[in-house]
C-alpha positions as MATLAB code, in Angstrom:
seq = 'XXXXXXXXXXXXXXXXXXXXXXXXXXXXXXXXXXXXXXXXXXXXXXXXXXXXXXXXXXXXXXXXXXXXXXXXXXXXXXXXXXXXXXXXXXXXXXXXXXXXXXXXXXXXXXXXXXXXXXXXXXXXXXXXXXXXXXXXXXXXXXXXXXXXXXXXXXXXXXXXXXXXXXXXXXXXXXXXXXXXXXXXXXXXXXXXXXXXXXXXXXXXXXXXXXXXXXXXXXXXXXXXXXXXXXXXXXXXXXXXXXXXXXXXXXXXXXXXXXXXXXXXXXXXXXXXXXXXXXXXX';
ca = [
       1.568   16.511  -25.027;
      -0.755   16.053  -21.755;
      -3.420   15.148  -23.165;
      -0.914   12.431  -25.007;
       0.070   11.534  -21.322;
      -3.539   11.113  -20.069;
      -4.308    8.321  -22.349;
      -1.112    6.798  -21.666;
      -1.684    6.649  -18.020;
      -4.457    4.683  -18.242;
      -3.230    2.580  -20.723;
       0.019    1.759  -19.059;
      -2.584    0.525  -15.849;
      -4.011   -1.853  -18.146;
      -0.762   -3.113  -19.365;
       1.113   -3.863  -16.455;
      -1.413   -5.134  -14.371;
      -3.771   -7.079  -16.790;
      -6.361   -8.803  -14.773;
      -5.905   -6.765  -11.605;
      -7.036   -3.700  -14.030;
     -10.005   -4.747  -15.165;
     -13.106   -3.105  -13.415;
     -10.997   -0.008  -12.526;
     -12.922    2.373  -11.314;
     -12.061    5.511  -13.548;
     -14.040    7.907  -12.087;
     -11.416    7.790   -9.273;
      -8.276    8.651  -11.654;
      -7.581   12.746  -12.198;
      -9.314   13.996  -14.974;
      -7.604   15.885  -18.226;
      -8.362   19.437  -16.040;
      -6.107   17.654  -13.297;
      -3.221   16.313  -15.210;
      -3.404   19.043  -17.601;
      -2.200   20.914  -13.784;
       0.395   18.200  -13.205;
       3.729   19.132  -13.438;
       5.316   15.448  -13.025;
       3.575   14.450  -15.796;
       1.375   11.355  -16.665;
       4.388    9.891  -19.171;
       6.720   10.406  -16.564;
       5.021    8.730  -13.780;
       1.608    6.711  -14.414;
      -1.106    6.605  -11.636;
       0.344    2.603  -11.831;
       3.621    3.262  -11.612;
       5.368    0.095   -9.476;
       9.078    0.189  -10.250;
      10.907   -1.991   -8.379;
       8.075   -2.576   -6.226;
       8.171   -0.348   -3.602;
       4.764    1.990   -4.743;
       3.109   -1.457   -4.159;
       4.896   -2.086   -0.807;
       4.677    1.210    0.573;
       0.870    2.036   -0.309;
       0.548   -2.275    1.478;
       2.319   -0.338    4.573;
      -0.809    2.272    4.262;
      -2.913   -0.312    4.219;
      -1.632   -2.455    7.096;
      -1.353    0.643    9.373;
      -4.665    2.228    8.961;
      -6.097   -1.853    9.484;
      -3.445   -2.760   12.047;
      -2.668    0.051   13.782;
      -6.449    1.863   13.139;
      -4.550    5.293   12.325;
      -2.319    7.069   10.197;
       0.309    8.381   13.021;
       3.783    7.791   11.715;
       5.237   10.362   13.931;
       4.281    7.903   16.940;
       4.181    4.661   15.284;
       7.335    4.402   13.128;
      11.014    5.334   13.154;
      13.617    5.188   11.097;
      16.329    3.299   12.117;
      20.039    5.119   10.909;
      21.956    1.227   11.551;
      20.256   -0.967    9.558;
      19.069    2.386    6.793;
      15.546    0.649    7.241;
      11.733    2.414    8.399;
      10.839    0.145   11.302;
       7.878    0.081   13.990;
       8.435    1.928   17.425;
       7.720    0.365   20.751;
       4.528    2.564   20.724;
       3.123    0.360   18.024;
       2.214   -3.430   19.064;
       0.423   -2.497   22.149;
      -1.779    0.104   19.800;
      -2.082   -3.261   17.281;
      -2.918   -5.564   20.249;
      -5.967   -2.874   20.510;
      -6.697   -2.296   16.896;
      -5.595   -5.103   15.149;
      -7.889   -7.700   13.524;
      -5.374  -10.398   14.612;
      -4.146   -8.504   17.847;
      -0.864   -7.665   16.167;
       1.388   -5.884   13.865;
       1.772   -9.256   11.990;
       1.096   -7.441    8.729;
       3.096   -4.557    8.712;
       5.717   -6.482   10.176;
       5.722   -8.488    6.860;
       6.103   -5.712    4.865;
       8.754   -3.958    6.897;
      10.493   -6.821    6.528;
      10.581   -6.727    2.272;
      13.591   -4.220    3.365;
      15.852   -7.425    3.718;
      18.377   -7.963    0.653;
      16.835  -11.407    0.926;
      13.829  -10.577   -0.558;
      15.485   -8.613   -3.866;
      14.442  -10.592   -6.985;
      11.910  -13.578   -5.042;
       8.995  -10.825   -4.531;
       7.364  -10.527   -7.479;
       3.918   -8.334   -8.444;
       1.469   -8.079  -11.848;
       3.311   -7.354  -14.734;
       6.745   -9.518  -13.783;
       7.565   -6.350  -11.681;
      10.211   -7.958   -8.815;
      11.238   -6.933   -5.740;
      14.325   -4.048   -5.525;
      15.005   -3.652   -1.619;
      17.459   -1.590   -1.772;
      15.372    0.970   -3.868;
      12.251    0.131   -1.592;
      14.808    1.292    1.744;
      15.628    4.237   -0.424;
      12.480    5.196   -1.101;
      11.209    4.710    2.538;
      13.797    6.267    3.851;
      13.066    9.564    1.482;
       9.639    9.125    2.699;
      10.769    9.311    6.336;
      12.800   12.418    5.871;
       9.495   14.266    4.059;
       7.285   12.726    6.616;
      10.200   14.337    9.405;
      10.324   17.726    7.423;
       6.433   18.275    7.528;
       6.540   21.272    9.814;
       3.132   22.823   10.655;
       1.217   20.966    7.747;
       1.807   18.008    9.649;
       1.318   18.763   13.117;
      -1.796   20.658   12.147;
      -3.538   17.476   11.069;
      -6.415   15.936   14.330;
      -5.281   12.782   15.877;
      -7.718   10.186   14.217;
      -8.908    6.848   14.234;
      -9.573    4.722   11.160;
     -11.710    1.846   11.289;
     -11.704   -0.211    8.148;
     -14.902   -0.801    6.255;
     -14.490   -2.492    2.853;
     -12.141   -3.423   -0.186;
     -13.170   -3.057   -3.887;
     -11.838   -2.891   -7.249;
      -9.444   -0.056   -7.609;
      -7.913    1.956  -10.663;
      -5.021   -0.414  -10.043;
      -6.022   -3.418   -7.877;
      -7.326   -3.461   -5.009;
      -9.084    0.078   -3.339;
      -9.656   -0.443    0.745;
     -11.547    2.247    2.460;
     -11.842    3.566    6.121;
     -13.988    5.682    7.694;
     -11.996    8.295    9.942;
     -12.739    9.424   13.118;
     -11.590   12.282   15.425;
      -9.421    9.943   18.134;
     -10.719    8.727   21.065;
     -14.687    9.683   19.807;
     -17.048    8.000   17.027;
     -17.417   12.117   15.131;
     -16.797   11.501   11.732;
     -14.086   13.889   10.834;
     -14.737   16.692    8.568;
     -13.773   16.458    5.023;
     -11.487   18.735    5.228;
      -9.832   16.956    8.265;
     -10.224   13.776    6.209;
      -8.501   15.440    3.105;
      -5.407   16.354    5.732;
      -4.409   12.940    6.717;
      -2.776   12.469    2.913;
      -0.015   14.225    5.046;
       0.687   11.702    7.244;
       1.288    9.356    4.285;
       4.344   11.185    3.031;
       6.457    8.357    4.990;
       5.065    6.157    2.377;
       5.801    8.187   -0.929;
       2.461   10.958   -1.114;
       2.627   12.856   -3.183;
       4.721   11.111   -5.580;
       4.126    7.328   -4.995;
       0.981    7.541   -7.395;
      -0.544    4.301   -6.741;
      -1.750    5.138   -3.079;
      -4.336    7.025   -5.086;
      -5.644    8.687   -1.817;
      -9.146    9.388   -2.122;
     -12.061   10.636   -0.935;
     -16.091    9.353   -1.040;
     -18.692    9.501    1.001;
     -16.984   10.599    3.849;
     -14.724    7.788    3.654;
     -10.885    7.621    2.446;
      -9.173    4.816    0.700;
      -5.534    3.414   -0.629;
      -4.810    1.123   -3.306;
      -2.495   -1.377   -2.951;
      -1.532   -4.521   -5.256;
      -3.817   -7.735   -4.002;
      -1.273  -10.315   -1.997;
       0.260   -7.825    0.427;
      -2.608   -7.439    2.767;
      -5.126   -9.855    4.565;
      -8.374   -9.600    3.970;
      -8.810   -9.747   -0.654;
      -8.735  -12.927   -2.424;
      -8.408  -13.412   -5.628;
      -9.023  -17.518   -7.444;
      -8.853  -18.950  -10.215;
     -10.901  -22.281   -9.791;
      -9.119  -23.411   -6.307;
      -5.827  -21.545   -6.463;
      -4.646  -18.085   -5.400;
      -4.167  -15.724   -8.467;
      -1.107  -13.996   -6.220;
       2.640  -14.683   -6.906;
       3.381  -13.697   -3.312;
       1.149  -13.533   -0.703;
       0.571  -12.339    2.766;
      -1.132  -14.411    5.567;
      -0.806  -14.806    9.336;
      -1.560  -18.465    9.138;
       0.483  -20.941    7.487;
      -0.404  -21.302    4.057;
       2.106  -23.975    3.014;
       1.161  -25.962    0.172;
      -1.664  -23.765   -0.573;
      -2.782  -24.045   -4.514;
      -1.614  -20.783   -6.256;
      -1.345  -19.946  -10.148;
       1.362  -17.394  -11.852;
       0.862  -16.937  -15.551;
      -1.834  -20.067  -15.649;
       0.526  -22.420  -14.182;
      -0.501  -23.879  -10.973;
       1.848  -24.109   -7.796;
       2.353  -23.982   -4.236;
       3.405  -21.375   -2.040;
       6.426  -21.768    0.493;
       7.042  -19.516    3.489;
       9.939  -16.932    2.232;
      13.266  -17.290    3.731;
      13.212  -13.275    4.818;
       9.738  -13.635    6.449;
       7.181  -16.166    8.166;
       4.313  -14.360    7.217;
       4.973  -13.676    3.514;
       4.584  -16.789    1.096;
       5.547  -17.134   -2.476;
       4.029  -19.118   -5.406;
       7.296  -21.112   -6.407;
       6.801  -24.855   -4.958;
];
């Protein structure tokens, strides 16, 4: 029956994601030894698996902070906020992004905190016709924060690093970014067995279970896998339009040419966020 479930988690990849599959690097995905030792199950949950978006949102928010923020700290960078039941950025977070940050801010994790709001539910949509559930995505986030919270020793264990973003690829599901890690404050490569650790500090985002992080290591280098759209930096055409049905950008990309199922639109700033547009004009 696992070995039934190995095939199937490739094969569900292909499915829902078409395009954004092909050139998947499968030498990254577990072998049959590995999900033979999974207890989940491939059938049960495919490396791929994107229901109700929030494995795509949360492994974005991995994304974003290790680009962003230039670390995996949620501890010090995040907080969970009990009034509004959403995961939002602490006050010790835009003046590390005004440091870090390509743009000198938390513009795109701010984005994607902000797919929380029940005005995003149903307009956000990913490969596969996959839309938007935020009230599953706070769910899951918030399960995240209290696993992230309930770490204990094999969190606070793990060296303070930085992560300075190298390149982006194409990954067993989309898009693969990698980092290379540093021991904070220094340019020493961490160990790889330091490395390996910092998969802990993504618990806030759904690790172990939120399969399409796909944490890896290479080279001495560590990488996420998002879906293309909700991070800066990846774009995907065909001819002169955006391939993405909703899209990320700190500048305006009003009126920008963008194609969903081969028909060619324009994407409009959402109503829940100025920095996330969507292929409907």
């Amino acid at each position: 029956m696992k070995r039934f479930g190995a095939i199937v988690t490739k094969t569900v990849c292909l499915g829902m994601l078409g395009v954004a599959c092909e050139g998947a690097d499968f030498e990254d995905m577990p072998s049959y030894e590995e999900e033979m030792a999974d207890e989940i199950g491939s059938i049960e949950q495919p490396l791929c698996e994107n229901k109700g978006g929030t494995n795509a949102v949360m492994t974005a928010i991995a994304v974003a902070a290790g680009r962003e923020l230039g670390r995996w700290l949620p501890a010090r960078d995040f907080q969970f906020n009990s009034s509004t039941s959403m995961l939002e950025l602490s006050v010790n977070a835009e003046p590390r992004c005004r440091t870090m940050s390509p743009t000198g801010s938390c513009t795109n994790l701010r984005a994607l905190l902000e797919l929380q709001k029940d005005a995003a539910t149903g307009k956000v949509t990913f490969p596969g016709g996959i839309v938007l559930d935020a009230k599953l995505l706070r769910t899951k986030l918030k399960e995240g924060w209290t696993s992230q919270s309930s770490c204990g020793s094999t969190c606070t264990s793990i060296p303070n690093s930085d992560l300075k973003y190298h390149h982006v690829e194409a990954g067993s599901c989309d898009k693969k970014f990698f980092f290379d890690p540093f021991y904070m404050g220094t340019t020493n490569r961490m160990s790889t067995a330091d490395t390996d650790k910092l998969k802990n500090n993504l618990r806030f985002v759904g690790y172990p279970t939120n399969k399409m992080l796909n944490f890896y290591l290479r080279d001495g280098q560590v990488s996420v896998d998002p879906t293309y759209g909700l991070n800066e930096g990846v774009t995907e055409t065909a001819g002169s339009c955006d391939i993405a049905a909703t899209k990320y950008s700190a500048t305006d990309i009003t009126g920008k040419c963008c194609t969903v199922s081969g028909v060619s639109k324009k994407y409009t700033r959402s109503p829940f966020s100025t920095a996330i547009y969507l292929c409907n004009g």
